[in-house]
C-alpha positions as CSV (number, residue, x, y, z in Angstrom):
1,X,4.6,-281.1,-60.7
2,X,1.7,-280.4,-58.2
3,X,1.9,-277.4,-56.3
4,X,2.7,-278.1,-52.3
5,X,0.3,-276.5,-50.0
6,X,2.5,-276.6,-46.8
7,X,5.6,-275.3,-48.7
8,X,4.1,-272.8,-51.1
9,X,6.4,-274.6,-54.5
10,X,5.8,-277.3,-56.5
11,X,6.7,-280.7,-55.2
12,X,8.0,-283.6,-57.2
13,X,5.3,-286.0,-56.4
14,X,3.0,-287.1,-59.7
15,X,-0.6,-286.5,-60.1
16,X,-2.6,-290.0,-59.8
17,X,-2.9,-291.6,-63.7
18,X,-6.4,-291.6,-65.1
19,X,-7.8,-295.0,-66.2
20,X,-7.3,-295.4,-69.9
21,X,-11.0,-295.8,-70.7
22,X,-11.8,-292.1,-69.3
23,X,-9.2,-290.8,-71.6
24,X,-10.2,-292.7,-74.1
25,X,-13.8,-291.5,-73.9
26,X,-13.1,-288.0,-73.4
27,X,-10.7,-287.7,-76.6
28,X,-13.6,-289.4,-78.3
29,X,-16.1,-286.8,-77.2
30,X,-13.7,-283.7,-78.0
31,X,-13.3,-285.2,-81.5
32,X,-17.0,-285.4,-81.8
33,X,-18.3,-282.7,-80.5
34,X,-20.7,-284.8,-78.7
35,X,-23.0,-283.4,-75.8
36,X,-25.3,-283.8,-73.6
37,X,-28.8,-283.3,-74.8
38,X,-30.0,-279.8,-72.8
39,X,-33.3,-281.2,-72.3
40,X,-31.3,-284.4,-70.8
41,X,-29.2,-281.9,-68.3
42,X,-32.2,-279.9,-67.4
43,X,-34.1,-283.6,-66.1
44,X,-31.3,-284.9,-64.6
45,X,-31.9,-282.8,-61.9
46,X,-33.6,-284.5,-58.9
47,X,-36.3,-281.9,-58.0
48,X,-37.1,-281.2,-61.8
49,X,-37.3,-285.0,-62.6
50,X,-39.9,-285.3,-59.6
51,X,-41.9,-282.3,-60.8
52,X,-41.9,-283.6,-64.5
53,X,-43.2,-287.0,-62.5
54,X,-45.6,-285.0,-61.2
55,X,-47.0,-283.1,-63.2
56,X,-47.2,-286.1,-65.1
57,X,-50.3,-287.3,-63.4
58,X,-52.6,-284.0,-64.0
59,X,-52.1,-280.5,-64.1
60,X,-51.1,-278.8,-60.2
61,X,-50.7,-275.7,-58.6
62,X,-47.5,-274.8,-56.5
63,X,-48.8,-275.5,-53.1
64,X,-49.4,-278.9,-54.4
65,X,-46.2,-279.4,-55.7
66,X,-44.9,-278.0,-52.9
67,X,-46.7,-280.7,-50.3
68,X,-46.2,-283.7,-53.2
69,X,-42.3,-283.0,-53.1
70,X,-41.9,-281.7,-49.5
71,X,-39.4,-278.8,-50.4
72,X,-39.8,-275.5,-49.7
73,X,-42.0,-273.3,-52.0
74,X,-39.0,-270.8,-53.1
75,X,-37.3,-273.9,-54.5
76,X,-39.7,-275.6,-56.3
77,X,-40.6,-272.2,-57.8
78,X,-37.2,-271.8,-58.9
79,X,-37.3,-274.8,-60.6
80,X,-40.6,-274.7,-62.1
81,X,-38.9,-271.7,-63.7
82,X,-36.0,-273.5,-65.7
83,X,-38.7,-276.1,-66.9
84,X,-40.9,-273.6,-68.0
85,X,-37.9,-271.8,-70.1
86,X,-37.0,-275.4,-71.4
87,X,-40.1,-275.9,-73.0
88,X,-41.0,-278.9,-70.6
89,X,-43.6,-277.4,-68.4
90,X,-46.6,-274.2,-69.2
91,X,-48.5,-272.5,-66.8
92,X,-52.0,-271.1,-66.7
93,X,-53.9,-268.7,-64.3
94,X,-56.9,-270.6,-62.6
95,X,-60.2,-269.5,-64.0
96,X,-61.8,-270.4,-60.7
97,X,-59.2,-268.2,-58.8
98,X,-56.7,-265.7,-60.1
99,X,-54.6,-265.8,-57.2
100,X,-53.6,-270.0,-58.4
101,X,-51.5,-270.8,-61.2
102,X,-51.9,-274.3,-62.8
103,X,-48.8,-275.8,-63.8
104,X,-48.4,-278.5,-66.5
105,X,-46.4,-280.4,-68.3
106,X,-45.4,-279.7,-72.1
107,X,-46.4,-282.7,-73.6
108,X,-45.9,-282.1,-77.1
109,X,-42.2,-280.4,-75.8
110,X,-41.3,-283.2,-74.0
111,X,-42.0,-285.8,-76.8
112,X,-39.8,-283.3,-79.2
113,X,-37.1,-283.1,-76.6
114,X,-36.6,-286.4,-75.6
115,X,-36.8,-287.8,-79.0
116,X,-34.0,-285.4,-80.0
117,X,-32.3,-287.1,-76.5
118,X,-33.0,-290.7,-78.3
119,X,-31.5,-289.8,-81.4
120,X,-28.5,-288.2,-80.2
121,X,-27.7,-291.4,-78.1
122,X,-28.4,-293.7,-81.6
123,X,-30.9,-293.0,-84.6
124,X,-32.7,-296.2,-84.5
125,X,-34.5,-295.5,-81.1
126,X,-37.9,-295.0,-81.2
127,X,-40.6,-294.5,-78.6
128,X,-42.0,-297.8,-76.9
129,X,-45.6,-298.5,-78.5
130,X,-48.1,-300.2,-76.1
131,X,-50.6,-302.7,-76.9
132,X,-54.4,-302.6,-77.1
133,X,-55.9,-303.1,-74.0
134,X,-57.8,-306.0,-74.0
135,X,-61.0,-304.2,-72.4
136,X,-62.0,-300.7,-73.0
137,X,-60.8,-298.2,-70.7
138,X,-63.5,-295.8,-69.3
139,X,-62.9,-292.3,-69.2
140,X,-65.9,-289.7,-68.1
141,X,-64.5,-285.9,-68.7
142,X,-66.1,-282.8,-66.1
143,X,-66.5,-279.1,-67.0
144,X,-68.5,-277.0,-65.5
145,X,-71.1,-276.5,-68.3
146,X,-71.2,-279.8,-69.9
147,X,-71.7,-277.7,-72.8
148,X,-68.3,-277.4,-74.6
149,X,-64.7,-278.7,-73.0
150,X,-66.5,-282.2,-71.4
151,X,-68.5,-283.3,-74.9
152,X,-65.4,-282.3,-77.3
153,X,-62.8,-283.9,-75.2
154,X,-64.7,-287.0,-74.9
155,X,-66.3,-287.4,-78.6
156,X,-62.1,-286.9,-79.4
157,X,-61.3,-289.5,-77.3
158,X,-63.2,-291.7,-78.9
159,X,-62.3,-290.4,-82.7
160,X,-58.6,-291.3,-81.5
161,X,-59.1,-294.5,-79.3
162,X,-61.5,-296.0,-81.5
163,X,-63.0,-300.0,-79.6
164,X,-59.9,-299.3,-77.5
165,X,-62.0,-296.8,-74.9
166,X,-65.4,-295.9,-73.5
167,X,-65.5,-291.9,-72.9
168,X,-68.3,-290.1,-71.3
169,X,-69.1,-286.4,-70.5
170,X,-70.6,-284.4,-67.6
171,X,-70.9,-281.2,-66.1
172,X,-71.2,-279.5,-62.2
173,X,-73.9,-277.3,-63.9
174,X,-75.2,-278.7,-67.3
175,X,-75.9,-276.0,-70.2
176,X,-77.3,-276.5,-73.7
177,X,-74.2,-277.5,-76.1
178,X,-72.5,-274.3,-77.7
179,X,-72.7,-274.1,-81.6
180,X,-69.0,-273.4,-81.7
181,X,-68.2,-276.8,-79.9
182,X,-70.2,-278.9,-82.7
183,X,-68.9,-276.5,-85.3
184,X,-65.6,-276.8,-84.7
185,X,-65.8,-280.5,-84.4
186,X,-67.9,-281.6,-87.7
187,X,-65.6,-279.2,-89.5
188,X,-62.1,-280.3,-88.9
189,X,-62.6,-283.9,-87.4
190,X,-65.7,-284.9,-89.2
191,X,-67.2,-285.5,-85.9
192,X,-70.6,-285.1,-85.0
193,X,-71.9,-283.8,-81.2
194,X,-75.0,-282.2,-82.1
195,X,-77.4,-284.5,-80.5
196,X,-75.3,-284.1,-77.3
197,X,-77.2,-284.2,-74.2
198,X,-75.9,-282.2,-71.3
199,X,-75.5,-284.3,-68.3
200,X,-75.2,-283.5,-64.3
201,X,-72.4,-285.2,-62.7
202,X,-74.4,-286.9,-59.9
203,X,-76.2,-288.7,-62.7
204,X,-72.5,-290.8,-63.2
205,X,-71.2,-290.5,-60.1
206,X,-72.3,-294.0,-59.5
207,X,-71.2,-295.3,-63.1
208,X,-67.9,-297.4,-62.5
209,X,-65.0,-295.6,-64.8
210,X,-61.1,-296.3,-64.9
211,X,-60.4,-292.4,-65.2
212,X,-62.0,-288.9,-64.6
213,X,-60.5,-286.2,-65.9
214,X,-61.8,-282.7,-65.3
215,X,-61.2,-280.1,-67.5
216,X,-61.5,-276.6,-65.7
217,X,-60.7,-275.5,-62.4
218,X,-64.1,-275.1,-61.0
219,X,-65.3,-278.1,-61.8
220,X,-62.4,-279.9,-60.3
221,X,-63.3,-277.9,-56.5
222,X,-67.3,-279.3,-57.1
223,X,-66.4,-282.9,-58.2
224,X,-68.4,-285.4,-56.0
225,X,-67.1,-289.6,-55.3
226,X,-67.1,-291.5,-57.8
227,X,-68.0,-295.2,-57.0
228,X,-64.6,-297.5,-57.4
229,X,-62.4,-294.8,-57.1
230,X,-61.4,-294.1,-60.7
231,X,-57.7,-292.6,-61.3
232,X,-58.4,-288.8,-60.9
233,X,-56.6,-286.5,-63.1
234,X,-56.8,-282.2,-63.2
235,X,-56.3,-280.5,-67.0
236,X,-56.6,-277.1,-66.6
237,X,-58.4,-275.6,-69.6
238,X,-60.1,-272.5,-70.1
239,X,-64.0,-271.5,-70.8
240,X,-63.5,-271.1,-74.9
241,X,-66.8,-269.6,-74.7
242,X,-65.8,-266.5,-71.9
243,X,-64.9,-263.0,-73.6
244,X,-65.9,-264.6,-77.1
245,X,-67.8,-261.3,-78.4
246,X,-68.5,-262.3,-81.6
247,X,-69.8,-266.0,-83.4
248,X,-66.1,-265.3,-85.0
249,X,-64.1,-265.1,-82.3
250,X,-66.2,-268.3,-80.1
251,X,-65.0,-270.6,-83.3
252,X,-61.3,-269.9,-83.2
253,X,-61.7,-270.1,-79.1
254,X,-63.3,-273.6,-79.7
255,X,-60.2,-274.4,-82.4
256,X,-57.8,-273.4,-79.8
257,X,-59.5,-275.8,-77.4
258,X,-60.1,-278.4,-80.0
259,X,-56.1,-278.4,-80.6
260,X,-54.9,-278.9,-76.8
261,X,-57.4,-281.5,-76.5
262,X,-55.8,-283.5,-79.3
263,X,-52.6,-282.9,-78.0
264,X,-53.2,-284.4,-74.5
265,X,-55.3,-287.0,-75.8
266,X,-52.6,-288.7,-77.8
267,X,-50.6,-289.1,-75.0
268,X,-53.6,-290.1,-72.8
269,X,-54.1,-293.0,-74.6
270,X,-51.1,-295.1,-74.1
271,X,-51.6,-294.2,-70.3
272,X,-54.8,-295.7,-70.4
């Protein structure tokens, strides 16, 4: 019997009858101990899922967000926080000003997350594979220096994408190419940068490219127009060659770079 709010005692009337299939479905989630993914209840959220979207474009600082998603700052915050403690999202002060903190997403987290997702739902999912573009994508990558981020990133690019992209490298203020960069790049891709040329950005700006990515914060602010309007996208990486005080120390600063670049590459290229 269901209790009778105007009498303060159970009445006789029945409770409504659940459809069959729901109690069907529950019993056979009890007996399985099935759940939802965490990393699928985390997304599911509307603010988060738009954040993930995103962030999904380039790396962003909160006032971004905050004008992409038009909610207020205290919220977004909030959220950014549960992504970041899901392993979905990292953050990183600016090295062009403390006071901004660049957020982005987790890519490598993600893919492990939402694959675990897939194969809870069934074991034979597997990601989507895209094909070959049939012309090669351009891609010019923009650090400050031209001398370290900008060449690796782009001579990885083209390790990875192989005839399937065009990548390019400049710089807001060109420097000679570090010995760490090539270093770390001949030893544990096989890939050779010493005859890299440091280039000022102007000297591409009028070079047609389907993407432009730049690498640190600084050189992001001092970017000029590109002709054709390329797809613009912000990865927030720091100078490997700041506070390095010894040859040492550059080289596992260089690896360290060498690694995220790798990371977000392989999910660059089916975005190309």
């Amino acid at each position: 019997m269901i209790p009778d709010p105007d009498r303060g005692y159970p009445s006789r009337r029945r409770a409504p009858d659940l459809h069959q299939a729901t109690l069907t479905y529950h019993a056979i989630v009890a007996a399985t101990g099935a759940s939802v993914p965490p990393a699928l209840r985390l997304i599911a959220d509307p603010v988060r899922w738009r954040l993930l979207h995103e962030l999904g474009h380039g790396d962003l600082r909160v006032r971004e967000l905050v004008a992409a998603l038009g909610e207020p700052q205290n919220l977004v915050s909030y959220h950014l926080r549960q992504l970041r403690s899901g392993g979905l999202v990292t953050a990183r002060r600016s090295n062009f000003d403390g006071r901004d903190t660049y957020y982005s997403l987790d890519l490598a987290g993600c893919a492990h997350a939402l694959d675990g997702a897939a194969h809870a739902l069934h074991p034979g999912l597997a990601a989507t594979r895209t094909s070959d573009a049939a012309a090669p994508r351009r891609v010019l990558f923009v650090c400050t220096g031209n001398s370290g981020r900008s060449p690796m990133a782009a001579a990885l690019l083209r390790h990875s994408g192989g005839h399937r992209v065009r990548a390019a490298s400049a710089g807001t203020r060109p420097r000679p190419l570090h010995p760490a960069a090539a270093a770390v790049l001949r030893d544990r891709y096989r890939v050779d940068i010493i005859g890299h040329r440091p280039t000022h950005v102007t000297e591409v700006a009028s070079t047609p490219f389907d993407c432009v990515i730049s690498l640190c914060d600084k050189a992001r602010e001092e970017c000029p127009e590109f002709a054709g309007s390329p797809r613009r996208v912000h990865w927030s990486l720091p100078d490997p060659a700041a506070g390095a005080a010894s040859p040492r120390a550059a080289y596992a600063s260089f690896e360290r770079l060498a690694t995220e670049l790798t990371t977000r590459i392989q999910y660059l290229l089916p975005a190309l």
